[in-house]
N, C-alpha and C positions, 0 to 999 in steps of 0.2 A: 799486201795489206796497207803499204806507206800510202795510194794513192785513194784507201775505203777511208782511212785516217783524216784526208783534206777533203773528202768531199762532206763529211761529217762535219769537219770545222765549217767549212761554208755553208753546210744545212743552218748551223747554231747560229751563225753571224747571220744571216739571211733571213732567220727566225726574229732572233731581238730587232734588225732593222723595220719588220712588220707588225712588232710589237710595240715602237718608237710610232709609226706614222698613224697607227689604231690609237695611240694616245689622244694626236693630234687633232683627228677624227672625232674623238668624243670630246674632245674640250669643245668643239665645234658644237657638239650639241645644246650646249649649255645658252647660246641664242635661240635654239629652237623649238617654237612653244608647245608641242607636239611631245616633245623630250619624257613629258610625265608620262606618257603613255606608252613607251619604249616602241612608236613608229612613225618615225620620222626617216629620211631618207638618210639622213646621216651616220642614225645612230644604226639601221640596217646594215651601211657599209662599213661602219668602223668593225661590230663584230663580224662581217664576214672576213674580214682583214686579220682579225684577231685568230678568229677558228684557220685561216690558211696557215698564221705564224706558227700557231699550235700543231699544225699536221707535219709543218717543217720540221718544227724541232723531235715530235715525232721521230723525222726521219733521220735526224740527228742521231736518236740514239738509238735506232735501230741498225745502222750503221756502224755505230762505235762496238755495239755489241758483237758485233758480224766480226770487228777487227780485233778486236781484242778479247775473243771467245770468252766473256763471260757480261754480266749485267753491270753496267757502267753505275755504276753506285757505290765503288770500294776506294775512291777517295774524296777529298772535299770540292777539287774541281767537278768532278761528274757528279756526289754527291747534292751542292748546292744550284747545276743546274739542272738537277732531276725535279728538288723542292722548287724553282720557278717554272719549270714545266708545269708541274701538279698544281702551283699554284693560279696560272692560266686556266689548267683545266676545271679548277675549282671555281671560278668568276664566269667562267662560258654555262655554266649547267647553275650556278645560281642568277646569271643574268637571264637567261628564259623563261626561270621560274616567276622576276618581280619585273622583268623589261626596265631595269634601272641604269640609264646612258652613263648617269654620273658615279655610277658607282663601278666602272669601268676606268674612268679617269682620275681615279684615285688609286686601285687596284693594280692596272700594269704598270704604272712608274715603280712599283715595291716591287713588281718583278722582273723588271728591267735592270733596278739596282742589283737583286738578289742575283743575277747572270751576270751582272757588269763587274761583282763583286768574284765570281767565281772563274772568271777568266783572269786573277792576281794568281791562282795557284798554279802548280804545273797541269802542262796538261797533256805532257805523255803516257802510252798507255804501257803500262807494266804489269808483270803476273801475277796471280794472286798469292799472298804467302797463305800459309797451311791452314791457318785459323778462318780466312775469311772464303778455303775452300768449302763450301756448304751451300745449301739449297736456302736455308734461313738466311743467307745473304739477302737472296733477293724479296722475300718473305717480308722479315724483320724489316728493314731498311727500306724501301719499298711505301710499308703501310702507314709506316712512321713518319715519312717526309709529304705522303699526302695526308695525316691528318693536322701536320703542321701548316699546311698551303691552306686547307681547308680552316683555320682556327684565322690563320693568318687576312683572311675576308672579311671576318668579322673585325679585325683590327680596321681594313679600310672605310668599311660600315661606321665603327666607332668614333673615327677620327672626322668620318665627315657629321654626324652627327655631333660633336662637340664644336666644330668650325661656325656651323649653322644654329647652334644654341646658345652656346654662349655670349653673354653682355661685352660687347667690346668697346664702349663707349667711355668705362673706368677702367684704372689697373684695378686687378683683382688675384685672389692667387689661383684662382682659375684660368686667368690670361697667361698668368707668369707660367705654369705648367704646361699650359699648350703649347706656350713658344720652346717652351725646352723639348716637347714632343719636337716640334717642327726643326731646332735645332740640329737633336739627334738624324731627323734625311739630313740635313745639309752635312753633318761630319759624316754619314756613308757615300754622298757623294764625294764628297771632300776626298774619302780614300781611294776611291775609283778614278778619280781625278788623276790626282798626284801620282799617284802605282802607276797608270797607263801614260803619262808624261814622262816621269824616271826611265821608264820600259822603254819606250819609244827610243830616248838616248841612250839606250843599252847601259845606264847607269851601274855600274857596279863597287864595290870597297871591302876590301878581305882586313878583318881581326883577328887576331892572336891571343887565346889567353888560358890559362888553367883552369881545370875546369876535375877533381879531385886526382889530383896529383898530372893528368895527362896533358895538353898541347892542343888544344880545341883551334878549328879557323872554321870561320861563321862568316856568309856573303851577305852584307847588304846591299838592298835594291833600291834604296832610298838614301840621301846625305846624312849624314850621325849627327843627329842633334845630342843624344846620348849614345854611349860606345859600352861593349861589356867591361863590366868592372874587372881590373888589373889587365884590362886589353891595350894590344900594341894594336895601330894600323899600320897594316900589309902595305896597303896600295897610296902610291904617290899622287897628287895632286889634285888630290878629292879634300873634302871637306873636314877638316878634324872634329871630332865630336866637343859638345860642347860643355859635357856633364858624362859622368859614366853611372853606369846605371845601380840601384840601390844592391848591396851583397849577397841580400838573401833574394837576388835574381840571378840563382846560378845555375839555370838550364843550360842547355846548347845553345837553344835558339831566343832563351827569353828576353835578352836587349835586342838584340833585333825587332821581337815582335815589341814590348815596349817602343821602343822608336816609330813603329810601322802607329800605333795609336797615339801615338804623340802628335804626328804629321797629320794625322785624318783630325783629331781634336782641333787643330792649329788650321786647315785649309777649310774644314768647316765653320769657324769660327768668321772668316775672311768671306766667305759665299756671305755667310748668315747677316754680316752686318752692310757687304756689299747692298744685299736686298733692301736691308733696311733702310737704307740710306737712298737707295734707288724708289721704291714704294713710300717711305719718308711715315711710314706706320709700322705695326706688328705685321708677321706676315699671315697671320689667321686673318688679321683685320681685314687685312688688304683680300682675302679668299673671301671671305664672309658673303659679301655681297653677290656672288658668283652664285652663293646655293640659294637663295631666297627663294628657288621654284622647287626645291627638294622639301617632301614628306618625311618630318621628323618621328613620324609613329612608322612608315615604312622600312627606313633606314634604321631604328633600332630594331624592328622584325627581323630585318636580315644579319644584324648583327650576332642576336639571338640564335636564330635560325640556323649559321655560319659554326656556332659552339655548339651547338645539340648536335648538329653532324659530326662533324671534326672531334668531339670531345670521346665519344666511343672508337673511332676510326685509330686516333693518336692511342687509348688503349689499349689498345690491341696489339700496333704497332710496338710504342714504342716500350710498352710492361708485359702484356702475357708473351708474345713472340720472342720478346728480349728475353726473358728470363726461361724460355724454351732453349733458347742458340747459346743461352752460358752455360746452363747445366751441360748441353752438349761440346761447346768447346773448353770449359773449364772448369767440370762436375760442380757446379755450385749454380745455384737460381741465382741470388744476389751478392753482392759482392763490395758495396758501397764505394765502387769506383766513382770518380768526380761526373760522369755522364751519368751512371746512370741515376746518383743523388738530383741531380739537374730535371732528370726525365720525368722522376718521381715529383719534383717541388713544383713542375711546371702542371702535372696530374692535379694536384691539390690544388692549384690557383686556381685549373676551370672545373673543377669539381665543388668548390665555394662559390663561383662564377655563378654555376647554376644552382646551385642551392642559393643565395642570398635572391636572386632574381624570381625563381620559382617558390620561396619560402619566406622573404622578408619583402617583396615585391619589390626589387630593388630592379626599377625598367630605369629608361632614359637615363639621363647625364650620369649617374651614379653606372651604370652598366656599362656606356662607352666608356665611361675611365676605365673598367674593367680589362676591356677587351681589347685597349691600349697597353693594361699592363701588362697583361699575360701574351702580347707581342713582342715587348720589350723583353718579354723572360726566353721565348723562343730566340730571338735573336742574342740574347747572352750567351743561351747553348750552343747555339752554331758558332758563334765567333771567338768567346773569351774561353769558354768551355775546352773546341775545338786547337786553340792557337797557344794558351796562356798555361792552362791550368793541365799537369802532365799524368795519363793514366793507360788504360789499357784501350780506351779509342785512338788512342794518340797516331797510331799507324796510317788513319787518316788523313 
């Protein structure tokens, strides 16, 4: 199985590099005036570039499955590159439907991050424990992370609509919020960055510290800019922490992960203003002019369009299934664990999404902020949710 295990990793790696150069491909489109009409020779190649990454990774997990006799979805590395698969496959079957180049080049850099981000976890394959032996594994989890990819299109929908609409000629607090949209990529770059730098020099520093009454040692994989509170460092001639982290962070891991978002805030913040300083404007400013040939009534269609799928798909997933696999592994439908509060608040968001749009006519700029925001909520679930906040997903 060690050698189904690498050929799987090199499906994934071989996958994102065809989803990097399909980028490329469609920024390419964006000179060509053809582009509206999604047939132009470029933008033909870029998705076929796209749909061959997609059959890779495909083959990625068909692979991982084969080696690790079960559906690769039972932690956050497989988890999160299952949601950037789905999310590829979500942009190829809504790109046929509008032929939109540019919404393409908006679309896989989020899913590139999303994979870029899920190769920080481990990525050895281990057995299932008791709870997540079930058929609802792949059910539940599964339906939930495609109705998130799928929700997740309308974000890139949204955000090129607000790029292309918005007045950038005044500050405004419509400018101000879109740079902190555009902010937040640069700190997830930011962390994928740093993580795969530290990694790369096998960076490592062991802590010491109590943790109720017991002798905790916790690995960072990053320098301690903060250390856990009443911790010793282990390891010699690394970096003493600079601050120890607040008391009532008294996880296992939760200075650690505090540290690990400290450094992404911090290396994002270094990209963000790099940019600025390099384009010598906002960095919407500086896109603005790139969309002038994009359809601002198309691109909120698809945005819309992207939530009316995705928003049934996600309940299904991630509330009636869910609450099928608890009764079954923990006689109770709900349970008001931190996940599955998140799943439910993030329900509500696109279910006012469409009601305020379908009911108050709330289209255009007022809708892409929407569907920025209820991206930003999916992304808290997976990261802050998943990392931060401790409960019975946690085994993830």
């Amino acid at each position: 199985m060690g050698d189904l295990t690498q050929v799987s990793s090199a499906l994934l790696y071989f996958a994102f590099i065809l989803y990097l150069v399909a980028t490329f491909v469609f920024a390419g489109t964006i000179r060509d005036k053809r582009t509206d009409k999604g047939n132009g020779k470029l933008g033909k190649v870029a998705i076929t570039i796209t749909i061959i990454g997609f059959l890779t990774q495909i083959g990625y997990f068909i692979t991982r499955w084969i080696a690790s006799q079960h559906a690769p979805v039972s932690n956050l590395f497989e988890f999160t590159t299952f949601f950037g698969m789905m999310l590829v496959f979500a942009f190829i079957i809504i790109y046929f439907i509008y032929r939109l180049n540019l919404l393409g080049l908006f679309t896989l850099p989020v899913a590139l991050l999303i994979i870029a981000y899920a190769s920080m976890f481990p990525r050895e394959i281990s057995p299932l424990i008791p709870s997540l032996k079930s058929h609802w594994l792949y059910i539940h989890v599964t339906t939930a992370a495609t109705g998130e990819a799928i929700l997740a299109v309308s974000f890139a929908a949204g955000l090129i609509y607000l790029i292309r609409q918005i007045d950038q000629t005044q500050r405004s607090k419509r400018t101000t919020w879109l740079e902190v949209v555009m902010y937040a990529v640069f700190s997830t770059l930011g962390f994928v960055i740093i993580s795969s730098l530290f990694s790369a020099f096998h960076y490592s520093a062991e802590f010491q510290f109590p943790v109720e009454g017991e002798e905790i040692t916790v690995e960072y994989q990053l320098p301690a800019i903060t250390g856990p509170d009443d911790g010793e460092l282990q390891t010699e001639g690394v970096m003493q922490p600079l601050f120890e982290a607040p008391g009532w962070m008294h996880g296992e891991n939760a200075a650690r992960k505090f540290n690990t978002l400290i450094w992404s805030v911090l290396t994002g913040a270094v990209l963000y203003l790099l940019a600025r300083l390099i384009l010598r404007k906002r960095i919407a400013a500086a896109i603005q002019p790139l969309l002038k040939r994009a359809n601002p009534d198309l691109v909120d269609e698809i945005s819309y369009r992207a939530v009316a799928i995705g928003f049934p798909v996600f309940t299904l997933g991630a509330l009636i299934f869910a609450m099928i696999w608890a009764q079954q592994a923990w006689d109770r439908f709900w349970g008001w664990d931190p996940k599955e509060v998140w799943a439910l608040i993030t329900w509500f968001f696109y279910a006012a999404f469409l009601h305020l749009r379908l009911s108050r006519g709330w289209h255009g700029e007022k809708s892409a902020w929407l569907a920025v925001g209820g991206f930003a909520i999916i992304m808290f679930n997976l990261v802050a949710v998943n990392l931060i906040i401790a409960g019975l997903h946690s085994y993830a």
